[in-house]
Every structure is written in C-alpha cells, then in structure tokens.
C-alpha positions in Angstrom: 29.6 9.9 -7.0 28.4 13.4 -6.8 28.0 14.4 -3.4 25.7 17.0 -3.9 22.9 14.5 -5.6 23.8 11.9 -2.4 23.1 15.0 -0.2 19.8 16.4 -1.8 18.1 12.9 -2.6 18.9 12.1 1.3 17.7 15.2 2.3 14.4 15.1 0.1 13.9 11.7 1.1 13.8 13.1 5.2 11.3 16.0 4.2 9.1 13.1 2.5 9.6 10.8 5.7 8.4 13.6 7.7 5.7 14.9 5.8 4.2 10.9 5.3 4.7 10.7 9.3 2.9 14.1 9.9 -0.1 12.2 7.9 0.2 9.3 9.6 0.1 11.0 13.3 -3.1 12.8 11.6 -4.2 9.5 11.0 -4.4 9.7 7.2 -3.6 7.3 4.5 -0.7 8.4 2.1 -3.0 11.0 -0.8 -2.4 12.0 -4.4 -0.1 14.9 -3.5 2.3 11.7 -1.2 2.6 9.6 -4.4 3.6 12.8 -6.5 6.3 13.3 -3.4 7.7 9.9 -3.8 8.0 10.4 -7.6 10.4 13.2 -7.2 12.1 11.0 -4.7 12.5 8.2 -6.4 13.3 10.7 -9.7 15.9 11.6 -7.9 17.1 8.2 -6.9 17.1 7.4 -10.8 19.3 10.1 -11.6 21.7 8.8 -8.7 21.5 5.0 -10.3 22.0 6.9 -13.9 25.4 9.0 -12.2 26.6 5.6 -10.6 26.7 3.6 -13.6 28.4 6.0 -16.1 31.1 7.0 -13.7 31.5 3.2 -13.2 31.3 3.0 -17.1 33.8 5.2 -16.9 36.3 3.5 -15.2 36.2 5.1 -11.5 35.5 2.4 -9.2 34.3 2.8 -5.3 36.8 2.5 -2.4 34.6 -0.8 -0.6 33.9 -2.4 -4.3 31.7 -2.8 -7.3 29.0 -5.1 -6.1 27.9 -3.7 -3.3 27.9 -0.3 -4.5 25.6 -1.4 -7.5 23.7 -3.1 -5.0 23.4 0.0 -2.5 22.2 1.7 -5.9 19.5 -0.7 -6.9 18.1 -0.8 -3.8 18.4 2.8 -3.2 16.6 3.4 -6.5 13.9 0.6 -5.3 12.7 1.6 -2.1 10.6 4.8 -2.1 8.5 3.1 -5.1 8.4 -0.6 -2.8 7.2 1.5 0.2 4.2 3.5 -2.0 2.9 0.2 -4.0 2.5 -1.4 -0.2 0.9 1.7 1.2 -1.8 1.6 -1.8 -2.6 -1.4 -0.6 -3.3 -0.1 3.1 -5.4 3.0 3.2 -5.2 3.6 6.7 -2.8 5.5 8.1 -0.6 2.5 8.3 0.2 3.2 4.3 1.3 6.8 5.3 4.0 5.1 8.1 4.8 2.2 5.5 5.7 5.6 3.0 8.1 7.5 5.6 9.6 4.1 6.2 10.4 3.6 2.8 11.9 7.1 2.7 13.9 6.6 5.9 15.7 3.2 4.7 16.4 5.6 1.5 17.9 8.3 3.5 20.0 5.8 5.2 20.8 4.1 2.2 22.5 7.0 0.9 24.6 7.7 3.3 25.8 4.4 3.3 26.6 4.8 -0.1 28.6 7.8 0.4 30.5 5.8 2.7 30.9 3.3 -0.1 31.9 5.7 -2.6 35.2 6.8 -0.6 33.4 10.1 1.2 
C-alpha cells in the first residue's frame, strides 16, 4: 500500500468529519458544498481500492491476508458515499452527523488497513 494515500485519504476524511460536525452543531443539514466534500473523499478512497488491487495483481500480498484486506478496501471505498445517500434522506442536522459518521468509520478504516498492510 502506499502510505502516503492511507495517510491523506484518513486525514481528508477527519477534515470532512469535522467540517459535517461543525454543520451539525450549527444545526444544519449536510449542503451542496458537503456532497462535493464527500466526492473528493470517496475519490480518494477509489484511488486507494484502484492501488490495492494492482499491487495485489501484482503479486504483493498483505501481512494479515487477502480477504480481509479486500474487504477493509471495499468497505473503505463504500462508506463516505453510504453515509451521504442516508443524510439526503434526513435534512435536518441529523444528515450532517450521519455524514461525519460516515467519514469517521472511514478514517478508522484506514488505519486499520495500514495495520493490515504490514505498517
């Protein structure tokens, strides 16, 4: 894995956890310039599944094994954009909590795959 891509997808997915909390102590649903947030998130996580699978392709394999690391990935990659389809469907500020959420379990989810990876 490339520890620099773990590292800034965990890290952009805190600044969106904090900026979709910061709405939600406002009392304010998740707004256009969230979802735009939570694409470059889950862009991010993309390019992570992308990584993953060719260096698997490639024959490097995880210290803690195959399955769960794809697993870590697909769920990693599925999160963020989980969290925003369910806060569409709350516009209170409950959608903005449901969004940081979804960005915390993603932050914790890569470190855990770090972990998985051999870091």
């Amino acid at each position: 894995m490339l520890d620099a891509l773990t590292l800034v997808t965990g890290v952009a997915a805190l600044f969106l956890a904090a900026w979709c909390g910061w709405a939600a102590y406002r009392d304010e649903p998740t707004k256009d310039w969230h979802f735009i947030g939570m694409g470059v998130v889950s862009l991010l996580a993309l390019v992570q599944l992308v990584v993953g699978i060719v260096q698997l392709a490639r024959g490097e394999k995880p210290e803690q094994g195959t399955t769960i690391f794809v697993a870590y990935l697909l769920g990693a990659f599925a999160c963020v954009p989980a969290a925003g389809f369910m806060s569409l469907s709350e516009r209170s500020k409950w959608g903005s909590v449901t969004a940081a959420a979804g960005a915390v379990v993603l932050a914790v989810l890569e470190v855990r795959l770090y972990d998985i990876w051999g870091g």
